[in-house]
DRENDO-1510 file (C-alpha; in Angstrom, 1 decimal, always signed):
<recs>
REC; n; res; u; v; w
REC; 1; UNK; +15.9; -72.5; -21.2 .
REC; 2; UNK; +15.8; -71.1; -24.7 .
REC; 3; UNK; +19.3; -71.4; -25.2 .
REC; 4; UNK; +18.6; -75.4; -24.4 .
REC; 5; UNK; +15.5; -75.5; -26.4 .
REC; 6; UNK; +17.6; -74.4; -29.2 .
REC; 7; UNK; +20.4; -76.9; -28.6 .
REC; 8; UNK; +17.7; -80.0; -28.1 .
REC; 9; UNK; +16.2; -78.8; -31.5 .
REC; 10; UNK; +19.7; -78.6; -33.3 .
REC; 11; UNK; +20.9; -82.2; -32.2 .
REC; 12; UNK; +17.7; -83.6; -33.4 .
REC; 13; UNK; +17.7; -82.2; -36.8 .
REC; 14; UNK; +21.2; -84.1; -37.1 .
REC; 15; UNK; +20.2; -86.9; -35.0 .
REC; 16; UNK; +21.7; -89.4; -37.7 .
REC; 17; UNK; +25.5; -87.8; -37.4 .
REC; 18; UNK; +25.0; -88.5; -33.7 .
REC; 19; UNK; +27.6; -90.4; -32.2 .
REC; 20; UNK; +26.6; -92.2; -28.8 .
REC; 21; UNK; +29.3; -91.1; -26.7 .
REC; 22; UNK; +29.0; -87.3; -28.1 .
REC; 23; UNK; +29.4; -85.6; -24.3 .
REC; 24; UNK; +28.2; -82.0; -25.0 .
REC; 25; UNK; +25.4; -84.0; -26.7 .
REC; 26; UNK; +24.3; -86.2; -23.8 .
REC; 27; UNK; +24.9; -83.0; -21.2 .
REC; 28; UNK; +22.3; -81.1; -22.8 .
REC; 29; UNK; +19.9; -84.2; -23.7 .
REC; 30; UNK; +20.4; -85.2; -19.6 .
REC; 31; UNK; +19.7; -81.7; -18.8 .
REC; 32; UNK; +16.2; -81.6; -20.6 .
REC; 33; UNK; +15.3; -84.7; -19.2 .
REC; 34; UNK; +16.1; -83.5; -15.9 .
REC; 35; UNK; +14.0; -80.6; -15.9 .
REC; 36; UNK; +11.1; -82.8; -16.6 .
REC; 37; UNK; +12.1; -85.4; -13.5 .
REC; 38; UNK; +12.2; -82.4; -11.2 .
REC; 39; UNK; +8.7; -80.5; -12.4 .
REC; 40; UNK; +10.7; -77.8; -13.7 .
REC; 41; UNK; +9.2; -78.4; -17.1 .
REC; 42; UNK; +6.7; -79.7; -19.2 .
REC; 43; UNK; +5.6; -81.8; -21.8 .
REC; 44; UNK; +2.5; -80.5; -22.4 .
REC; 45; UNK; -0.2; -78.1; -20.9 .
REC; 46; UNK; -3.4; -75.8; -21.0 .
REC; 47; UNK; -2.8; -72.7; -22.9 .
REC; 48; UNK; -4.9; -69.8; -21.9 .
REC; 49; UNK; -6.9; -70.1; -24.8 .
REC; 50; UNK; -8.1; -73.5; -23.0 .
REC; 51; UNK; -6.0; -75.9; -25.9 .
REC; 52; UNK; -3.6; -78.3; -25.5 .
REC; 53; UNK; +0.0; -76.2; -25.9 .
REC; 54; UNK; +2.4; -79.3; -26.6 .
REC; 55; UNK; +6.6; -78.5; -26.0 .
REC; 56; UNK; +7.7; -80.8; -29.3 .
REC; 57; UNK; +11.5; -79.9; -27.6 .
REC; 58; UNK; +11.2; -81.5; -24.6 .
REC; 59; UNK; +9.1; -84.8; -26.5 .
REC; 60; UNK; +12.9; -84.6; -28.7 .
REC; 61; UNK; +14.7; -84.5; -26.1 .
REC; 62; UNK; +13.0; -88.1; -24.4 .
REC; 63; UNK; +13.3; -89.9; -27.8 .
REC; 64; UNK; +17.4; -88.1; -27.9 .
REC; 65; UNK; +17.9; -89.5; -24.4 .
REC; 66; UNK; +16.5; -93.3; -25.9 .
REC; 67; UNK; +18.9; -93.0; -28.5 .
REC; 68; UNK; +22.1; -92.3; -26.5 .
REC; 69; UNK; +21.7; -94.3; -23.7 .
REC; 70; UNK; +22.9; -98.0; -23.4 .
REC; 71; UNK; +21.3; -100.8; -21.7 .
REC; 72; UNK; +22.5; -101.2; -18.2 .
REC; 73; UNK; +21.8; -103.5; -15.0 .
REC; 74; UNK; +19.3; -102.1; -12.8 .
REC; 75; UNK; +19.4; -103.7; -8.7 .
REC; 76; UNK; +16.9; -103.0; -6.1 .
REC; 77; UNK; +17.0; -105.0; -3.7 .
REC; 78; UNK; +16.1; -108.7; -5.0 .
REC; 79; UNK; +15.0; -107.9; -8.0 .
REC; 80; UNK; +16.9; -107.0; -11.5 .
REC; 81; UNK; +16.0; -104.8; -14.5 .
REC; 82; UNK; +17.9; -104.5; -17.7 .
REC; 83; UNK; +17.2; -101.5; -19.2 .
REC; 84; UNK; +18.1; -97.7; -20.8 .
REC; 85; UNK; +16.9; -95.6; -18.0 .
REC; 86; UNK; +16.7; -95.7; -14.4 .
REC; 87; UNK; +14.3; -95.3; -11.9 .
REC; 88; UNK; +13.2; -92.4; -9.6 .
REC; 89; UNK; +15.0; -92.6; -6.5 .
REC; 90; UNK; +14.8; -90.0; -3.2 .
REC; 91; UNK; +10.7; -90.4; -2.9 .
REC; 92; UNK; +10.8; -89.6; +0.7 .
REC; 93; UNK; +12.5; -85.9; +0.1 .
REC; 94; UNK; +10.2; -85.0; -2.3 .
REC; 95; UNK; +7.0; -86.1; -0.3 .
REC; 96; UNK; +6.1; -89.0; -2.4 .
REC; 97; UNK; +4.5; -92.5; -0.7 .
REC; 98; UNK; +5.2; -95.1; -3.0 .
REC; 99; UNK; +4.4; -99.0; -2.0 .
REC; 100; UNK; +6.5; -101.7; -2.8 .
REC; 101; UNK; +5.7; -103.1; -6.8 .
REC; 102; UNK; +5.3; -99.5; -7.9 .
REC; 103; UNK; +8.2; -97.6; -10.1 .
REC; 104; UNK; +8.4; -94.5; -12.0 .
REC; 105; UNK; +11.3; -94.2; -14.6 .
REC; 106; UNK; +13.8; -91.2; -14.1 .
REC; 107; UNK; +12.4; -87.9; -16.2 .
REC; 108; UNK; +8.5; -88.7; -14.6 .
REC; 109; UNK; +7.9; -85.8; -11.9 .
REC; 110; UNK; +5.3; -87.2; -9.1 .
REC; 111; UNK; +4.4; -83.8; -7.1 .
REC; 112; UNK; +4.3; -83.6; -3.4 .
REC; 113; UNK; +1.7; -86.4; -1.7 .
REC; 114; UNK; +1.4; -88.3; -5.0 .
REC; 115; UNK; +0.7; -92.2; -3.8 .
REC; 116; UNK; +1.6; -94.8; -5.9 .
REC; 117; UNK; +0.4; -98.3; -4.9 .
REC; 118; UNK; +2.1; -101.1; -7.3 .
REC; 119; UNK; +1.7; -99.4; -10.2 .
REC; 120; UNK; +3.9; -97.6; -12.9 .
REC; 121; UNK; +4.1; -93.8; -14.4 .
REC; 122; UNK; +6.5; -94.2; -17.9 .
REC; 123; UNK; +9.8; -90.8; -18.3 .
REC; 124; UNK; +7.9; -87.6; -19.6 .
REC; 125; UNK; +4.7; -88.1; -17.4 .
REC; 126; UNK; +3.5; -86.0; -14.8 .
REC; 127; UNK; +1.3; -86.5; -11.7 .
REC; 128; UNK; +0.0; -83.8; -9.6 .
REC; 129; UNK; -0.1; -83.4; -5.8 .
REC; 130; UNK; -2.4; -85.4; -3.6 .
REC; 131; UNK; -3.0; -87.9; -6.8 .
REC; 132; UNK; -3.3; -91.9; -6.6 .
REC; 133; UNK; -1.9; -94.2; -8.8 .
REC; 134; UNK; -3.7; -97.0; -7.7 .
REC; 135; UNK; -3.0; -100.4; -7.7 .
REC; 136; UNK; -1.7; -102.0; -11.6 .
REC; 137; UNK; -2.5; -98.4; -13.2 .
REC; 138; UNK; -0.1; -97.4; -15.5 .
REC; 139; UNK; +0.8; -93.7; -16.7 .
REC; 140; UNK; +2.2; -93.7; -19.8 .
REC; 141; UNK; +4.8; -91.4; -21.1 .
REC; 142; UNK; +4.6; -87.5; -21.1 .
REC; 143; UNK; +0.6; -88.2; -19.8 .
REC; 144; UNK; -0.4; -85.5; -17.6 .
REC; 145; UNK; -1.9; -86.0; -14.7 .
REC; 146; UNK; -3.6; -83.2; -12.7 .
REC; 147; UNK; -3.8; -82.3; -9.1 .
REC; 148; UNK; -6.1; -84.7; -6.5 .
REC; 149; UNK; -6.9; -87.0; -9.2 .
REC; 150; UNK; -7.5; -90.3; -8.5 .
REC; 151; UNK; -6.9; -93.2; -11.1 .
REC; 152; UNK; -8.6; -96.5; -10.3 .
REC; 153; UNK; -6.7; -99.6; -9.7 .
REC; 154; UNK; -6.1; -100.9; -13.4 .
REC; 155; UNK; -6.5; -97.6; -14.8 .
REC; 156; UNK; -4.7; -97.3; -18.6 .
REC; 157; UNK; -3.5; -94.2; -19.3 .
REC; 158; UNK; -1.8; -94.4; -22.3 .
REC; 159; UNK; +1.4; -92.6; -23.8 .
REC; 160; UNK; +1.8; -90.6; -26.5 .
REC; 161; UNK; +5.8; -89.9; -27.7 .
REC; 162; UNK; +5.5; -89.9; -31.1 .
REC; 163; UNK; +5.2; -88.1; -33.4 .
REC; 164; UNK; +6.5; -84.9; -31.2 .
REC; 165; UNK; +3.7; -82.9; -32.1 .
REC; 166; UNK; +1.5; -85.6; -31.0 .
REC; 167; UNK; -0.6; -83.9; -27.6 .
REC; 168; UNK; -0.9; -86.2; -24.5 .
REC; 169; UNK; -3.3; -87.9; -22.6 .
REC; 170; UNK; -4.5; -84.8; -20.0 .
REC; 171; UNK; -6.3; -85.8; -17.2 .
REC; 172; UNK; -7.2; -82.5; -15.6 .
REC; 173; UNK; -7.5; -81.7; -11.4 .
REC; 174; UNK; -10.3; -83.5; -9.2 .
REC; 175; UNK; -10.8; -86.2; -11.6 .
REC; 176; UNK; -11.9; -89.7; -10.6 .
REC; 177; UNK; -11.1; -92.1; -12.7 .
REC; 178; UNK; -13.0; -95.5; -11.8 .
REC; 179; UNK; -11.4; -99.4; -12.1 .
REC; 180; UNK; -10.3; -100.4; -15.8 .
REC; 181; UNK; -10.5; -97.2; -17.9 .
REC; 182; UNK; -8.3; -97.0; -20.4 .
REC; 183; UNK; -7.9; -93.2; -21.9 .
REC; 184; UNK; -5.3; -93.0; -24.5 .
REC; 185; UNK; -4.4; -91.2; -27.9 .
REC; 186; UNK; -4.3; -87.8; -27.0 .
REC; 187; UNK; -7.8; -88.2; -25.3 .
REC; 188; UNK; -8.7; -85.4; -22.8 .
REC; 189; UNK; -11.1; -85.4; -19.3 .
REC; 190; UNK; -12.1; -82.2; -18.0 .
REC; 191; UNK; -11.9; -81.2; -14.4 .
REC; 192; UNK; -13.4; -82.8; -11.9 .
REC; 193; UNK; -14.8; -85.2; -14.0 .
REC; 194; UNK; -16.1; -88.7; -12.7 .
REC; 195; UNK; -15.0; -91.5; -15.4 .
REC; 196; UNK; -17.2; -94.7; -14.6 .
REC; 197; UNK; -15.7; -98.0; -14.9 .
REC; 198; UNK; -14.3; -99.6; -17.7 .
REC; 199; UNK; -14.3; -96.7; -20.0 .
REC; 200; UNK; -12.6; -96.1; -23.0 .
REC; 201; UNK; -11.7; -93.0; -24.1 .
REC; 202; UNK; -9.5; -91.9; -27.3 .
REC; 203; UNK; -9.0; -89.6; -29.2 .
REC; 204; UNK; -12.0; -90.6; -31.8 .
REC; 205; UNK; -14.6; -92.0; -29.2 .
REC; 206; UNK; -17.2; -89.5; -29.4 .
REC; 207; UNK; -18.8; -88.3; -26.3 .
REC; 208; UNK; -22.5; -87.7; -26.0 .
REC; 209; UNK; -24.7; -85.8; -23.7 .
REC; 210; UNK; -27.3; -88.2; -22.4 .
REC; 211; UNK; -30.4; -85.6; -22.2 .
REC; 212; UNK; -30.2; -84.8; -25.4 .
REC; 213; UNK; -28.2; -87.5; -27.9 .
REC; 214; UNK; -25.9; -84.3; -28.8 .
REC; 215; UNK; -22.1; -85.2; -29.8 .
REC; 216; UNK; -20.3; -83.0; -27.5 .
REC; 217; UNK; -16.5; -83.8; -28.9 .
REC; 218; UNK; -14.5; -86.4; -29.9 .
REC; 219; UNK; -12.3; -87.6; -27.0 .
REC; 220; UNK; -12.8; -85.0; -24.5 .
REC; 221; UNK; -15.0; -85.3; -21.6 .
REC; 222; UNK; -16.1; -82.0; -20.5 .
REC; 223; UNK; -15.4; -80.4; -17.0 .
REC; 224; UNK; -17.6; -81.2; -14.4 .
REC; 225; UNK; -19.3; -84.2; -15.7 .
REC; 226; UNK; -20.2; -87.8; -14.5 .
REC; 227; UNK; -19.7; -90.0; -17.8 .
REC; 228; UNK; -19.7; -94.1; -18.5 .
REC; 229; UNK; -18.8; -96.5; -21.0 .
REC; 230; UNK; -21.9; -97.0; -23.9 .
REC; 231; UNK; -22.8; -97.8; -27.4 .
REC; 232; UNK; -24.1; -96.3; -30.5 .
REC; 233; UNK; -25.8; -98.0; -33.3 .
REC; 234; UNK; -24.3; -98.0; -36.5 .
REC; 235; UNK; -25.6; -100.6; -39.7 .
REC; 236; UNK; -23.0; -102.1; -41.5 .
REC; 237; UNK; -23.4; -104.6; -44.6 .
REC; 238; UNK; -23.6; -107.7; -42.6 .
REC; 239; UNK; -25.9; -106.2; -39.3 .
REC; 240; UNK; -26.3; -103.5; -36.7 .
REC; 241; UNK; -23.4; -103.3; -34.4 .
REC; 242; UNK; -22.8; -101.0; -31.3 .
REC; 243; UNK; -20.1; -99.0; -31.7 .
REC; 244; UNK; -18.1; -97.6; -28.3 .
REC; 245; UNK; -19.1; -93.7; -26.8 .
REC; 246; UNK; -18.7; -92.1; -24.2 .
REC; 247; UNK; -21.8; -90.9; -22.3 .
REC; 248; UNK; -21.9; -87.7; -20.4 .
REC; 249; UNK; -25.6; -89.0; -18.1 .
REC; 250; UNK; -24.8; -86.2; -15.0 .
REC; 251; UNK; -23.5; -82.6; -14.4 .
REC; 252; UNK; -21.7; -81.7; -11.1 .
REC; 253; UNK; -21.4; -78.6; -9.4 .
REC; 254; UNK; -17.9; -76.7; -10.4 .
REC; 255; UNK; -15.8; -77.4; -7.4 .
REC; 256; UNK; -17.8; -79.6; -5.3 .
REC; 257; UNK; -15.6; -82.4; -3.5 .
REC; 258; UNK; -16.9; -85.8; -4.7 .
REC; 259; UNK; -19.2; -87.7; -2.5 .
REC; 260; UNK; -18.5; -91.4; -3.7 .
REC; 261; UNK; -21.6; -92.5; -2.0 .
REC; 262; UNK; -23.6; -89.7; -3.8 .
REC; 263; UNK; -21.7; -90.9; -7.5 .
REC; 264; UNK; -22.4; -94.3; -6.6 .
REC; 265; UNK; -25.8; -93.7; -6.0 .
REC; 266; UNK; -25.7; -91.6; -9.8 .
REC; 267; UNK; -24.1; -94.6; -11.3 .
REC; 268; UNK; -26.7; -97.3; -9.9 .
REC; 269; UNK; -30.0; -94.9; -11.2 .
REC; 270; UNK; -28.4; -95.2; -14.4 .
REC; 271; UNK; -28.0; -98.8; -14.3 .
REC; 272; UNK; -24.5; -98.9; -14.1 .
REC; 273; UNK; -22.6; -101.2; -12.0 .
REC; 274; UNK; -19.4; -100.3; -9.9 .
</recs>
């Protein structure tokens, strides 16, 4: 994969001299992007230093492969596309449910029992065994998606492609993420972390711990944490205003299977509505 890494890097130092139909060129940038589409590769992930390890290369070689390729006709079925790339094909080999309105674009990997209801997940994403994409969530591109999450119908999870050093929207495993968030920007939830509904989370919303009005981080919601949409007062020249945050108001146990009546029943005590 070095040897690859190496040849991804090369073409897009020279990207300009690039000439579309350049075959060695568009073998190696189809063969980077395929690694992604099967789960061979990555994106981004957790270093063991618990940051955000981002591979630029493979970023390069998504923007490389946007470059070189031509619009085409797409057909499935009744309906028609017009686009660069294609779609995912061959859900039933790699144990993937998908319902009819949903698509993923080639160069998205969707691990075994991933269900997409009519929704979308953008080339350089990836979703993670036994998670939802519910219905009219989106997953933008190279977003990560952990294991047995769950992202509520209307969900937003934004891309991030450029610039190639950018990091990703990470959504680590266990995670619920209710109706109508919107997490972009680079922003990061923790594991097993309950997002309530209509949040929005990027990469410069701070998030605050409930119990004691500390700022925890800006734009990542810690492991293990039940958190909503709020505000924060800030006075500006022509008033007081309520700026967005995101408040951290419970604690779960590390690695205790959600009980949705239980985080229901969290949400109403704290007045918020689901």
């Amino acid at each position: 994969m070095a040897d690859l890494q190496s040849t991804i890097e090369q073409l897009w130092e020279h990207r300009t001299d690039l000439a579309v139909d350049d075959v060695d060129a568009n073998r190696a940038i189809l063969e980077a992007v395929t690694l992604l589409d099967r789960g061979e590769a990555r994106v981004a992930e957790i270093g063991a230093d618990g940051a955000v390890l981002v591979h630029e290369w493979l970023k390069v070689a998504i923007l490389l492969y946007f470059r070189q390729s031509e619009m085409a006709t797409l057909e499935v079925g009744p309906f028609e596309y017009a686009d660069k790339i294609p779609l995912k094909h061959d859900y039933a080999a790699a144990g993937v449910r998908v319902v009819p309105g949903a698509s993923a674009r080639f160069g998205a990997f969707l691990d075994r029992g991933v269900v997409m209801m009519p929704s979308y997940v953008n080339i350089g994403a990836r979703v993670g065994a036994n998670s939802m994409v519910d219905t009219w969530a989106t997953v933008g591109s190279c977003a990560q998606i952990g294991e047995n999450v769950h992202l509520g119908g209307g969900v937003g999870i934004g891309g991030v492609l450029e610039p190639p050093q950018a990091a990703p929207v990470i959504i680590e495993d266990d995670c619920m993420i209710f109706s109508r968030c919107i997490v972009v920007d680079g922003a990061r939830v923790g594991a097993g972390t309950v997002l309530g509904a209509g949040c929005v989370l990027s990469s410069t919303i701070p998030v605050i711990d409930a119990e004691t009005g500390e700022e925890l981080s800006r734009g990542h919601v810690p492991p293990w944490s039940v958190a909503v949409s709020a505000t924060r007062p800030r006075a500006f020249p022509g008033g007081d205003f309520g700026l967005p945050c995101v408040l951290v108001i419970n604690r779960l146990t590390e690695g205790e299977r959600h009980d949705k009546a239980q985080l229901n029943s969290i949400l109403r005590d704290h007045g918020v509505a689901q």
